[in-house]
N, C-alpha and C positions, 0 to 999 in steps of 0.2 A: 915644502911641497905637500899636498892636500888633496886625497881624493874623495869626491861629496859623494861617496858609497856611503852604507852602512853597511859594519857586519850583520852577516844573518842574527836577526832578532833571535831564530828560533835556539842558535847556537849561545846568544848572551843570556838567555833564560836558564838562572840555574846558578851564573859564574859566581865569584864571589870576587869581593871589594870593596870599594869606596873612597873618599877623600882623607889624603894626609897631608898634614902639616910641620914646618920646618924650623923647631926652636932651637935655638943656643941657649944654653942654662952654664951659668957661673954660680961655684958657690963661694962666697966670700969669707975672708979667715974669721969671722962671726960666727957664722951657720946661717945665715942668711944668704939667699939668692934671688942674683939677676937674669930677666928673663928677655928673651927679644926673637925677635924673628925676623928672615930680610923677604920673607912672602909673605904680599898682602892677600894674596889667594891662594886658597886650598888647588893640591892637585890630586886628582884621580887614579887610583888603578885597579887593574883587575885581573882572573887568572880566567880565563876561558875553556882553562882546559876541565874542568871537573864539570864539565855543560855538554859534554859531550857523550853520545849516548851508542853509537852507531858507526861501524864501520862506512857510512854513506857521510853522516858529519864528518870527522875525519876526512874525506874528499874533500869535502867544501872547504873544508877549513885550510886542507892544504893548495887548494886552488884560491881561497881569498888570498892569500900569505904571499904565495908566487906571483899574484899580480899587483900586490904593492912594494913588488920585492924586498922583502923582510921588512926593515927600518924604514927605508926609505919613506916611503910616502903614509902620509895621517890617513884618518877615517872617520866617518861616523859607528860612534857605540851609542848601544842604547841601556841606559843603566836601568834595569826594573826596576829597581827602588826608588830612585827619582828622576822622573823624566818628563814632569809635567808639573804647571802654574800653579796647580790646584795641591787640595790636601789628598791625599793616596786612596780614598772613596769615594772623590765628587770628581768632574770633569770638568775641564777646563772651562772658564766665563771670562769674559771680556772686562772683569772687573776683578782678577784675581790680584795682580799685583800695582801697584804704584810706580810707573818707572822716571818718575818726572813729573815737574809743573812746567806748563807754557810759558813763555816770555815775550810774544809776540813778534820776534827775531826767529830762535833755533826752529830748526823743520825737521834736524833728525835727532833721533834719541833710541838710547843701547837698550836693550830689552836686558830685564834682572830677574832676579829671582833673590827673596828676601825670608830669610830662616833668622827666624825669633826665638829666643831663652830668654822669660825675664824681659830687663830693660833691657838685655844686649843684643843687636841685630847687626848681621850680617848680608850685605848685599853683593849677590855670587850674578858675573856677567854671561849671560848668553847669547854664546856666537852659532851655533845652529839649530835654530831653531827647524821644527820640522814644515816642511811645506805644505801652506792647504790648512795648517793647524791655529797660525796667530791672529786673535779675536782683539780688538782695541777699542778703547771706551774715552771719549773725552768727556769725564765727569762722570754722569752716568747715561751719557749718549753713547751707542754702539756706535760705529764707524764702517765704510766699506771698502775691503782694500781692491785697488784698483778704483777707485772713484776720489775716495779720500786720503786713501796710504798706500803706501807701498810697499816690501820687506824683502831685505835680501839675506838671504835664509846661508848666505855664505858668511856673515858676519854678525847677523843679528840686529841690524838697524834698521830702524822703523822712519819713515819718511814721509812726513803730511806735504801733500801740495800745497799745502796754507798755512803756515807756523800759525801753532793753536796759540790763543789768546792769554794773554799774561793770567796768573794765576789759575789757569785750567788743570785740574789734575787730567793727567794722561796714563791710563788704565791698562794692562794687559792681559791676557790669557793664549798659553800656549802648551806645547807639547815640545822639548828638546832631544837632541841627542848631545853626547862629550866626545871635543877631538881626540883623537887618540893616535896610537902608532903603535905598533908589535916594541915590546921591549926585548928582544931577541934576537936575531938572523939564524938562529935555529930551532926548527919543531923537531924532535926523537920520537919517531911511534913504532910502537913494534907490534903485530897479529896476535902474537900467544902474550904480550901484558896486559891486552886491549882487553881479550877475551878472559883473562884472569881476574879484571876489572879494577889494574891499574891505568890510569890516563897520562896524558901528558901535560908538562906545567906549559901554559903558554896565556905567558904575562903579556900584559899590554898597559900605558902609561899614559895617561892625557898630556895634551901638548895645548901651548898657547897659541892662541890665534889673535 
């Protein structure tokens, strides 16, 4: 269950987090070890609470909480640190990422985002993208959505009316947010800790879509 809100930006500004991943480590009667993991994608968290600044935040925050009633339902977050196609200086261009070559068959294709070390890349899927924000290039032709494509900004798939031509590279630029969902059914705030300028933890976890 999924609501296409976003937390207030103004409140995610500040939080801290980011993606974690989930390894088994064996060590073998050698001293050597094996390693594995059963995710093939990274998942998110965050703590919202050190983002908050204001007995008015604290409102907000306890009226976003109340109407996805704790756990229950996802959201949109917006990670400052990455939340877009581009490198953390430049903005988004319709030729930031690779998401596919044509084959003159498929019409739709997942929008990614691709983070390079070295030879090793990883391609990280996104399912919400922001609306109004995804720019698409076949090749290095710009495209127009609603004429050319189409995007559902609840999944992240990109939709030509015309499956692009075999070998076309299929280009992106955008802006995201990560699903998420309160990791809690409880916020604790108190007047005189607030005011003492202790806050409250309030974790929140990405969830798959």
């Amino acid at each position: 269950m999924f609501h296409e809100v976003r937390f207030p930006a103004s409140l995610s500004f500040g939080s801290v987090g980011g993606p974690e991943r989930r390894t088994d480590v064996v060590t073998l009667a050698n001293g050597f070890e094996e390693r594995n993991t059963p995710w093939r994608h990274s998942r998110r968290r965050y703590d919202a609470g050190v983002a908050l600044r204001s007995l008015d935040d604290i409102e907000a925050l306890i009226a976003f909480f109340e109407a996805r009633q704790g756990q229950v339902f996802g959201f949109r977050w917006k990670d400052w640190t990455d939340y877009k196609s581009s490198g953390a200086k430049a903005e988004p261009g319709p030729e930031d990422q690779v998401i596919a070559v044509g084959d003159d068959v498929t019409a739709a294709f997942q929008l990614v985002k691709r983070y390079r070390s070295g030879q090793q890349v990883y391609d990280r899927p996104i399912c919400k993208p922001v609306a109004g924000s995804v720019q698409v290039a076949l090749g290095d032709v710009p495209q127009q959505e609603g004429v050319h494509f189409e995007v559902d900004t609840g999944t992240g798939l990109v939709t030509f009316h015309h499956p692009p031509n075999a070998g076309a590279e299929i280009r992106a630029g955008f802006e995201f947010d990560v699903p998420v969902r309160f990791a809690t059914d409880r916020i604790e705030t108190s007047l005189a800790s607030f005011q003492a300028g202790e806050v409250p933890s309030v974790p929140v976890v990405e969830v798959r879509v």
